[in-house]
N, C-alpha and C positions, 0 to 999 in steps of 0.2 A: 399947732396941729390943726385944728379947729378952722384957721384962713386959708390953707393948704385944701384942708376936703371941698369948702366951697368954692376956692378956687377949681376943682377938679368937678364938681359940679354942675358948676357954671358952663365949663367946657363939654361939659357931656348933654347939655342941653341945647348948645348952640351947634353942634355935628349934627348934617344934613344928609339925608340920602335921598334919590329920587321915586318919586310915586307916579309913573307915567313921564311925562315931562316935567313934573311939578317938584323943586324940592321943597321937602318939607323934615321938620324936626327927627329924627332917627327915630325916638320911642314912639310916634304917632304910626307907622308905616302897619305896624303889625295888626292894629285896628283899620286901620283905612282898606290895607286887604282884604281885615275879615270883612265888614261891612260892605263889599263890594259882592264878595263870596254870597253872604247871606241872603243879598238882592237878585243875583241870577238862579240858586241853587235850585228855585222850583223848574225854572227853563231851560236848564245848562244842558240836558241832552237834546234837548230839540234843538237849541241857538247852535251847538256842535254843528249838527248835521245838515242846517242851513248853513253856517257859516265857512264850513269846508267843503260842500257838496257832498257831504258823505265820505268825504276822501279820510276824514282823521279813521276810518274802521280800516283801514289798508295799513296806514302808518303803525296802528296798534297790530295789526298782523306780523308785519314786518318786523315792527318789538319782540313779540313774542316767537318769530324764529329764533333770532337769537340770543335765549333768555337760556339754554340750556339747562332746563329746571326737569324733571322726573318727580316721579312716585316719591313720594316718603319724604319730602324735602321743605324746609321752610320759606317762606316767600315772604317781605313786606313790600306790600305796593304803598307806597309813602306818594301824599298827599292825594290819595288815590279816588277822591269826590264821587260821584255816582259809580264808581265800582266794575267798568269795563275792562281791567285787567284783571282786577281782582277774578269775576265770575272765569276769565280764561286760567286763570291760576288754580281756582280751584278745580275744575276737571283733571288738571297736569298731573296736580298732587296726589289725587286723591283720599280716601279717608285714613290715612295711614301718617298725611301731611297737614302744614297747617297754614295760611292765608291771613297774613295780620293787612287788617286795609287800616289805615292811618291819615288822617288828615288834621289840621288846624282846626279846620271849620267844622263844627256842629252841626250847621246846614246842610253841607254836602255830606258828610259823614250821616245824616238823619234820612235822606235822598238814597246813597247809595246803597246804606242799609236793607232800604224796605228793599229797592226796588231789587235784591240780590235775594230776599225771602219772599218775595213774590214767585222768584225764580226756582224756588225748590232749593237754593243752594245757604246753608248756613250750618251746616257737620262741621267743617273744616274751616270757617272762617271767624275771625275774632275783631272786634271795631277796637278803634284808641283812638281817643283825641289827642293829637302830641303836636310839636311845635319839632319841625324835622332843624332845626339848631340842637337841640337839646332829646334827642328822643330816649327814650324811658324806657331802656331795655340793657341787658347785660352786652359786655363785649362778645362778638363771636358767638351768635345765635342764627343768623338769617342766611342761608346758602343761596338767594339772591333779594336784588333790592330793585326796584323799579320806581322813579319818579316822573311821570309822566304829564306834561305842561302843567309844572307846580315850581318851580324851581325860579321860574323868571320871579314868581312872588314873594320870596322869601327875602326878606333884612338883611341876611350876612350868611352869603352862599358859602365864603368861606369856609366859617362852622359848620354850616351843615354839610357840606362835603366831609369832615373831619369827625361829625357825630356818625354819618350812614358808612364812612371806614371802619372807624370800630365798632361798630352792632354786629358788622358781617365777617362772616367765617374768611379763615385762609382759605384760600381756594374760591371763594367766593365772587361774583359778580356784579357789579353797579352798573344799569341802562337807566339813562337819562333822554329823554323826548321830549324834544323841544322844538320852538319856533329858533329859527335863526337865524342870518343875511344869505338871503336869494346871493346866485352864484350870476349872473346874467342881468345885465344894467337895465335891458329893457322891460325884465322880468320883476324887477327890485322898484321900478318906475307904477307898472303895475298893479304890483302889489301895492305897495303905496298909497292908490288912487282908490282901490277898495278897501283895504283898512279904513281911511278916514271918513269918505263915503257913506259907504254899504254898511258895516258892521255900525257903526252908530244910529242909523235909518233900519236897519233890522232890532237892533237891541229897544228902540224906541216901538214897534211897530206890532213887535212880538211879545218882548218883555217889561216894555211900557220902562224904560232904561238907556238912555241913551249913552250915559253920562257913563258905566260900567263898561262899557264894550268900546266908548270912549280911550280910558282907561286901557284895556285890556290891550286893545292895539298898539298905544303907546308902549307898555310893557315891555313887548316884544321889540321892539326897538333901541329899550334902552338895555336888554339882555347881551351880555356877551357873545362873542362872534363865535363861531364854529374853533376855531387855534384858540382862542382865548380859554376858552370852558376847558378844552383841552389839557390846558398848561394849569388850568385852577385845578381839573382832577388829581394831577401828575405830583403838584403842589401839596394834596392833600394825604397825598401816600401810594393814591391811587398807581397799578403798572399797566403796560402793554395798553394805555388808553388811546381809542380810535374814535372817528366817527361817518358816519354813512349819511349822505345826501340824500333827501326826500323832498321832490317836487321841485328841483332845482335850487334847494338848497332852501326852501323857507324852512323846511323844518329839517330835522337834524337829530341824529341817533347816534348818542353818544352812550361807549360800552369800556370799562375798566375793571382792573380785578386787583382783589388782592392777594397776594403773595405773605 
């Protein structure tokens, strides 16, 4: 029995998954994440707002059209780092509702915190540090869910897909925002050339970090396609799953429910 477990041991230490381009041992990815988290989280809304021209505050608008959230209603904005849906969640709900902002990372979870009770707003919202594999909540609590460019980092989307189905209510909603494959070759070309560029030369210049936004670009590449996320939602139990083009397709709003 005893050769058996290390035999399966064994195997579970040589299973790789990718970190950027890079593969590396599966149980390393979760640290290699956080640690990248940890090094932007003082910059992450500025590097944002260089980094998309501002564009990612439309993309988040456009989320929260179709978030279909009211008064009185629970929201988790999972992996939700400095807290810009969250602060929109919580107006929606108002004091009657409740706003769990959830992330991995301490850092951005420490980030988004303040910068949400600087804002006047903390009635209605509650922090977790949770690992969206595993999250730490009853079945059938959240009448909508939101992860918003968190997903591409997670170890085994799989699971998490199958953990943020059961937290949420029947009738309930999953929005996922994401980077995804430009839809136009010349566009994808591009993009491309400032990903590896720019975002390494700003992460260097701003966040004194090259090597994270390095990283980060990669990510996004080795994220699943627009169809693919799809078929993983569908997969997961998720119905009626779509998704809506933004920016010619780099990034990607993707919406499912459960029934």
């Amino acid at each position: 029995m005893s050769k058996i477990s290390d035999e399966q041991n064994n195997n579970n230490s040589q299973e790789t998954i990718d970190f950027g381009y890079k593969q590396i041992p599966k149980q390393e990815k979760e640290k290699r994440v956080a640690d990248v988290f940890h090094s932007v989280a003082d910059k992450y809304d500025m590097m944002n707002d260089l980094m998309s021209f501002g564009i990612h505050r439309i993309w988040k608008k456009i989320t929260m059209e179709y978030c279909g959230v009211v008064r009185g209603q629970t929201v988790l904005d999972l992996a939700g780092g400095t807290g810009d849906l969250t602060a929109k969640f919580s107006q929606l709900v108002g004091d009657d509702g409740l706003v769990v902002l959830a992330d991995i990372n301490e850092s951005m979870l420490r980030v988004g915190r303040d910068k949400l009770r600087d804002k006047g707003l903390f009635k209605n919202i509650e922090y977790v540090q949770a690992n969206a594999e595993e999250l730490p909540f009853a079945d059938n609590i959240f009448d909508c869910i939101t992860i918003a460019f968190g997903l591409r980092n997670v170890t085994n989307k799989d699971k998490a897909l199958r953990s943020m189905w059961r937290v949420l209510k029947p009738g309930g909603r999953l929005l996922i925002l994401e980077f995804s494959k430009p839809e136009y070759k010349l566009l994808s070309k591009a993009y491309d050339l400032y990903s590896f560029t720019m975002l390494p030369l700003m992460g260097k210049l701003v966040a004194n970090d090259s090597d994270s936004y390095r990283y980060l670009a990669e990510s996004i590449r080795m994220h699943p396609d627009q169809l693919k996320l799809k078929q993983m939602m569908e997969e997961a139990g998720f119905r009626d799953a779509q998704f809506h083009n933004m920016t010619g397709g780099i990034v990607a709003l993707h919406i499912g429910f459960k029934y």
